[in-house]
C-alpha positions in Angstrom: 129.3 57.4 9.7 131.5 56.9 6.8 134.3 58.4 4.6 135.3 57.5 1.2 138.7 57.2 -0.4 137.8 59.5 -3.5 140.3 62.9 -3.6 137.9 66.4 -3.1 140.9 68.3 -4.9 143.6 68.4 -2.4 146.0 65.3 -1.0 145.3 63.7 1.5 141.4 65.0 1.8 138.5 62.8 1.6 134.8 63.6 1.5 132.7 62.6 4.8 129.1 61.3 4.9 127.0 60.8 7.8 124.6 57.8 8.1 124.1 56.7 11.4 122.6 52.8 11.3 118.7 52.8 12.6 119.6 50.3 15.5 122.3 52.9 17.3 118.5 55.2 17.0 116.8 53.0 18.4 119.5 52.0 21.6 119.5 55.6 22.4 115.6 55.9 22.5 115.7 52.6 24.8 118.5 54.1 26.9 116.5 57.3 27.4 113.0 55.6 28.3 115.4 53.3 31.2 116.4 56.1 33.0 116.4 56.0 36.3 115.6 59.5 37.5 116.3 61.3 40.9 114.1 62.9 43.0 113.4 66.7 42.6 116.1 69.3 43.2 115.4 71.1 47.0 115.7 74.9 45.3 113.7 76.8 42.8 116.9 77.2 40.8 120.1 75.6 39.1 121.9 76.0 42.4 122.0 72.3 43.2 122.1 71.7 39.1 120.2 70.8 35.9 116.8 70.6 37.2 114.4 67.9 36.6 111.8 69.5 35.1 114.5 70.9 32.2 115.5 67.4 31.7 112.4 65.4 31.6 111.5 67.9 28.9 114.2 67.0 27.2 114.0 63.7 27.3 110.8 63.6 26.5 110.7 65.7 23.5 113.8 63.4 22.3 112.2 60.2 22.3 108.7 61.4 21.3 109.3 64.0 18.3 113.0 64.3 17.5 114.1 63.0 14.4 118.1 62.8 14.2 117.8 62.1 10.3 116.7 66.1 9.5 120.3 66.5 11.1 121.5 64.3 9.3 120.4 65.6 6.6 121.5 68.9 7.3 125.0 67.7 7.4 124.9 66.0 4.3 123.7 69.0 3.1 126.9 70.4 3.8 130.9 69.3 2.1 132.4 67.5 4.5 135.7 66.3 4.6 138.5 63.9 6.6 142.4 64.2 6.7 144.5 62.5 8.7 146.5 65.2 10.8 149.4 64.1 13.1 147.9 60.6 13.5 144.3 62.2 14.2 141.3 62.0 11.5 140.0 65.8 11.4 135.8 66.1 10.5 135.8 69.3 9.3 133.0 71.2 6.9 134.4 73.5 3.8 131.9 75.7 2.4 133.6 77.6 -0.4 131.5 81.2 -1.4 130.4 81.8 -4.8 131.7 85.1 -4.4 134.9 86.1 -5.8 137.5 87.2 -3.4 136.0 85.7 -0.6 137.8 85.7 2.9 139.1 82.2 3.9 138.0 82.0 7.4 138.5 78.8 9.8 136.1 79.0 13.0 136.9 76.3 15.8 133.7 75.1 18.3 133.8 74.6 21.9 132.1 72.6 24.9 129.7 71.4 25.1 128.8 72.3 21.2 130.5 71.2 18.3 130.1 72.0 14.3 126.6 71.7 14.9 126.6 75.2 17.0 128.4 77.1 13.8 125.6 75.6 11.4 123.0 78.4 11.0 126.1 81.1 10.5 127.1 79.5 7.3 124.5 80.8 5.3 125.6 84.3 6.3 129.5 84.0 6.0 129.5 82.4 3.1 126.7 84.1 1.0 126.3 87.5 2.5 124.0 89.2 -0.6 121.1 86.7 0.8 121.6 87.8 4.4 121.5 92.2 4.1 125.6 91.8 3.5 127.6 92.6 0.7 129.2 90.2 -1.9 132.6 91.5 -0.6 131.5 90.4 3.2 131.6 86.6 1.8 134.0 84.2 3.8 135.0 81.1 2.8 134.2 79.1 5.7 136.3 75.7 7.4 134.2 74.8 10.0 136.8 71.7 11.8 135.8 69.6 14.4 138.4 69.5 17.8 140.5 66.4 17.9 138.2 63.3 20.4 134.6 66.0 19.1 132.3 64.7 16.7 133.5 63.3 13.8 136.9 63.8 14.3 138.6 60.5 15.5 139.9 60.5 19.2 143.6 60.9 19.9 145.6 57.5 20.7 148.7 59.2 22.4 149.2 62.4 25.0 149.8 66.1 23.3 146.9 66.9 21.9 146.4 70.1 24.0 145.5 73.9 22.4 149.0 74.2 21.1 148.8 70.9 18.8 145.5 71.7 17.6 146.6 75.0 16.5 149.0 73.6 14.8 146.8 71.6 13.0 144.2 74.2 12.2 147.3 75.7 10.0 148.1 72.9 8.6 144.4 72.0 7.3 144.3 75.3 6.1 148.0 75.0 4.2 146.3 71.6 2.8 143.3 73.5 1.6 145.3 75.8 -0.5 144.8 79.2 2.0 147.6 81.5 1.7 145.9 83.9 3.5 143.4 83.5 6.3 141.9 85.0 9.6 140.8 82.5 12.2 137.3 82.6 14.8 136.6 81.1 17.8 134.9 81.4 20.9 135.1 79.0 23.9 137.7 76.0 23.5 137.6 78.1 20.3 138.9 80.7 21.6 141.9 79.1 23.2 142.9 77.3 20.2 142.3 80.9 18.3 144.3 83.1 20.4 147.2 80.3 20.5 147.2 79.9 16.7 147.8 84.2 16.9 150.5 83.3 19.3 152.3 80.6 16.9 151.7 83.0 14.3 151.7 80.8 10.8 152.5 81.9 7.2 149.3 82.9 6.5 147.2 83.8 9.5 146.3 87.9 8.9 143.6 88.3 11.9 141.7 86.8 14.3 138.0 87.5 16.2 137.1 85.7 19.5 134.6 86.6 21.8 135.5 85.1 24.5 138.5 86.7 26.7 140.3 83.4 27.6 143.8 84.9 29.1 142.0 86.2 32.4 141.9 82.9 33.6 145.2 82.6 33.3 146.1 86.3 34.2 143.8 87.9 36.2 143.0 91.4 35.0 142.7 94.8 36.8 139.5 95.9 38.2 139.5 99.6 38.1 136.6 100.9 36.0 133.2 99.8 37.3 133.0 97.9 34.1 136.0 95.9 35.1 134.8 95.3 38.6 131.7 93.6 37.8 133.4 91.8 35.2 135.8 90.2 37.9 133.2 89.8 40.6 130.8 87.3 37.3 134.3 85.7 36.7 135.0 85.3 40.1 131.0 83.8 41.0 131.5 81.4 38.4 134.7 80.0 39.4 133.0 79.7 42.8 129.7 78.1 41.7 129.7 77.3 38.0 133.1 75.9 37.6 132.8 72.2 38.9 132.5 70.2 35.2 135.4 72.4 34.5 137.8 71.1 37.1 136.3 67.5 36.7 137.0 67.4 32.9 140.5 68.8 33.7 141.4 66.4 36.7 139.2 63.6 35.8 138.0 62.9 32.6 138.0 59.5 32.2 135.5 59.2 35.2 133.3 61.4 33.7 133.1 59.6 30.7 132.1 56.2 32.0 128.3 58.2 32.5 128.4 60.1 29.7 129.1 57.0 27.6 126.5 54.9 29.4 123.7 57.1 30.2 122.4 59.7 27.4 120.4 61.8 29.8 123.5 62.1 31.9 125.0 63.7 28.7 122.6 65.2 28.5 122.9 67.0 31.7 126.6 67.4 31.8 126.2 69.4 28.8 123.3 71.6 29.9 125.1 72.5 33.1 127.2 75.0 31.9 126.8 78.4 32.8 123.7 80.4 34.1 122.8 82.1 31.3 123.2 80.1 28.5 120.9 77.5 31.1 118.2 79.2 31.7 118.3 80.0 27.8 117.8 76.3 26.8 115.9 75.0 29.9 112.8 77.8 28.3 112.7 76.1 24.9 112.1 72.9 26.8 109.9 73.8 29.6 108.0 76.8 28.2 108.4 76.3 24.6 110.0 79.8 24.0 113.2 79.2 22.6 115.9 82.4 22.7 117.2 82.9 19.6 118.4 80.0 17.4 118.6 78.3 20.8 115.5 75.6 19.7 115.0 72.1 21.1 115.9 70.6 18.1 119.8 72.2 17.6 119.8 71.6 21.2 119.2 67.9 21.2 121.0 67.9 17.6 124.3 69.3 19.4 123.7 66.1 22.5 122.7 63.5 19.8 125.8 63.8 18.0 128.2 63.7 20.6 126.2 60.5 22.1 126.1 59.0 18.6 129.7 59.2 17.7 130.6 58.3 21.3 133.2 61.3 22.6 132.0 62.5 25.8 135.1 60.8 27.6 137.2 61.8 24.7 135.5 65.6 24.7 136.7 65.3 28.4 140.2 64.2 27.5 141.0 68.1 25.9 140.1 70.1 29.1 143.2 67.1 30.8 144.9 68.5 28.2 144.9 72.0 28.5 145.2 72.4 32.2 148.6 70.8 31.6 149.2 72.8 28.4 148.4 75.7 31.0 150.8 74.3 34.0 153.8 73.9 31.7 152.9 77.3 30.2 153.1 78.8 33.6 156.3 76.7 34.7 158.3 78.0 32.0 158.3 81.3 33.7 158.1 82.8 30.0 155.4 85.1 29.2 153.7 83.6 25.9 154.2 85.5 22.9 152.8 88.9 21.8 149.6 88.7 19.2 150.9 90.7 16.2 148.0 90.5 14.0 145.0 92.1 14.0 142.2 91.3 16.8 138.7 91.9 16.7 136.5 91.3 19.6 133.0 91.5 20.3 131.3 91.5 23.9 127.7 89.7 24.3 125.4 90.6 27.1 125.0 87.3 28.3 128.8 86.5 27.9 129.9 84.6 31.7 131.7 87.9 32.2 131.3 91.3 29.8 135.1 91.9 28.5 135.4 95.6 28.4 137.4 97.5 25.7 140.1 97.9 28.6 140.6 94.1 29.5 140.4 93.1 25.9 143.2 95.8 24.7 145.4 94.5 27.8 145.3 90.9 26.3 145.5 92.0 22.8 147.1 95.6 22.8 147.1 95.1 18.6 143.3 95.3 19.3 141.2 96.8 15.7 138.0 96.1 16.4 135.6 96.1 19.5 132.4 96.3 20.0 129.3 95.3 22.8 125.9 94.2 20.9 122.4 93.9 23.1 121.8 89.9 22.9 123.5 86.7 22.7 125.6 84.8 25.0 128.6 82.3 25.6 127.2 80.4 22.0 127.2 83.3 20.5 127.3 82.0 17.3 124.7 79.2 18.1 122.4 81.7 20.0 122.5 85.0 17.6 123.9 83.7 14.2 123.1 86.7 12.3 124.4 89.2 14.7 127.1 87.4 14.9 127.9 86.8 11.4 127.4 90.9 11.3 130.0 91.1 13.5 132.7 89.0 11.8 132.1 90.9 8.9 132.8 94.1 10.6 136.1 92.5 12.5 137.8 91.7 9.6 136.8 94.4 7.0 139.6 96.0 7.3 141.6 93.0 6.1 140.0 92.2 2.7 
């Protein structure tokens, strides 16, 4: 990977170019072929985790037909930019519309995905006339990566939780030029999202998430017999799914040391995330039916990078980060501050728990948009990016 010094039009921003050397290629290929595997799980399903069969697939497909370089390519495709925020490099992607008047729109990844998950939705934020839109739909799009993801350099000192990165998202966008702006995210994306509302900067006019982060935090009433089975998913995940949750935010550094060593145990921390979105990817690999734009190829795209650049302990690092962001929240006793702008949400069936209109208006009572479509799931964006893109327009129509 490399940057160059040469100015894009704003200080202190330098284009990025990927170009990951042929023998990192070829380590990972040997690292993958020297696994040493363990014997099958004793259930038909994910109850005792990723299953062998998924992740032989996998790892098969990876050293036998997947070429990082189309990826690479892909990227490269793309402007890409570095800046140097509080001490950190930011990786971010800047696709500018060539429609006039277009929305400047920053949308912030999560975990396990990075820029990589956003890909396929910039075609259809940023040139809406090609994809059944309207020129006055188009988005300028700033796709950053999170502090210790990707591209973006690891933080060298403590702080870098969902309140610092927020920060930073304003900034990048000050540095960009954006007066005016509405902000996306869903996952860690959300969190940093709903935070940035919180702060509040010159600038911000909306936000979209669509992924109700506060009711982990504040849990929600159950009334309706929407919101019941909403809080009985939450409440069977944080019984059975939430383990590489609790290790990232207790232990992330002993995480790391596999996920740094071992590709295919990336590999599997990254699958094992929730049930749906599981099942979803474990398909394309074992059937060869992939859901959506869930494919082997952005899968193993999304692991490759984060093996290639080396942040699986550092990816860790900002779940640490946020539980103490979240402890000191709490500690303070204060409630944190009211969302004034504009909030659109939007529900997907396979969401880890369906937000209803009622919990989403509770968190956000300034809510202006909701709305539950038929597919897609926690990578929304990754899984559906058409729909999804649909619905961005839609949330922040009202704001053009």
């Amino acid at each position: 990977m490399s940057s160059t010094p040469e100015e894009s039009g704003a200080p202190g921003i330098r284009p990025f170019h990927v170009e990951v050397p042929e023998e990192a290629l070829a380590d990972l290929r040997r690292r993958i072929a020297a696994t040493r595997w363990p014997s099958r799980e004793l259930v038909a399903d994910r109850s005792q985790g990723v299953q062998l069969a998924t992740l032989q697939a996998l790892a098969r497909y990876w050293t036998s037909e997947y070429d990082w370089r189309t990826a690479e390519a892909r990227l490269n495709a793309l402007p890409q930019f570095m800046t140097e925020i509080d001490g950190v490099d930011i990786h971010f992607i800047h696709v500018k519309s060539r429609h006039e008047n277009a929305l400047p729109l920053i949308m912030t990844h999560g975990w396990p995905g990075s820029v990589i998950e956003l890909l396929e939705t910039v075609g259809p934020l940023t040139d809406p006339t090609a994809h059944g839109g309207r020129a006055e739909d188009a988005f300028d799009l700033v796709l950053p990566s999170l502090p210790g993801y990707g591209f973006s350099s690891e933080p060298a000192e403590l702080g870098w939780e969902a309140g610092r990165t927020a920060l930073a998202w304003a900034e990048l966008m000050n540095r960009l030029g954006y007066t005016r702006y509405v902000a996306q995210g869903g996952d860690l994306g959300a969190i940093v999202t709903d935070v940035m509302a919180r702060q509040a900067p010159e600038g911000l006019v909306g936000i979209h998430t669509n992924f109700l982060v506060t009711v982990l935090a504040d849990p929600p009433p159950e009334e309706s017999e929407q919101e019941r089975a909403a809080a009985a998913a939450l409440a069977e995940f944080q019984a059975t799914g939430f383990a590489y949750f609790l290790e990232m935010t207790n232990r992330p550094q002993t995480i790391g040391y596999s996920l740094l060593d071992s590709p295919v145990a990336l590999a599997a921390w990254m699958l094992d995330h929730d049930t749906d979105s599981y099942y979803k990817i474990s398909r394309a690999f074992v059937d060869g039916e992939p859901v959506g734009n869930l494919t082997r190829e952005n899968i193993v795209d999304n692991i490759t990078l984060y093996w290639l650049t080396g942040t699986g302990a550092s990816a860790a690092r900002w779940y640490w980060e946020f539980g103490r962001f979240v402890a000191a929240a709490q500690a303070s006793g204060q409630a944190p501050p009211e969302v004034s702008v504009p909030v659109g949400f939007t529900t997907f069936p396979g969401e880890i728990w369906r937000t209803s209109r009622s919990w989403a208006e509770r968190s956000y009572p300034n809510l202006t948009y909701f709305n539950e479509v038929d597919r897609g799931g926690h990578f929304a964006a990754w899984e559906e990016p058409e729909l999804f893109a649909t619905e961005i327009r839609a949330a922040f129509k009202a704001l053009r």
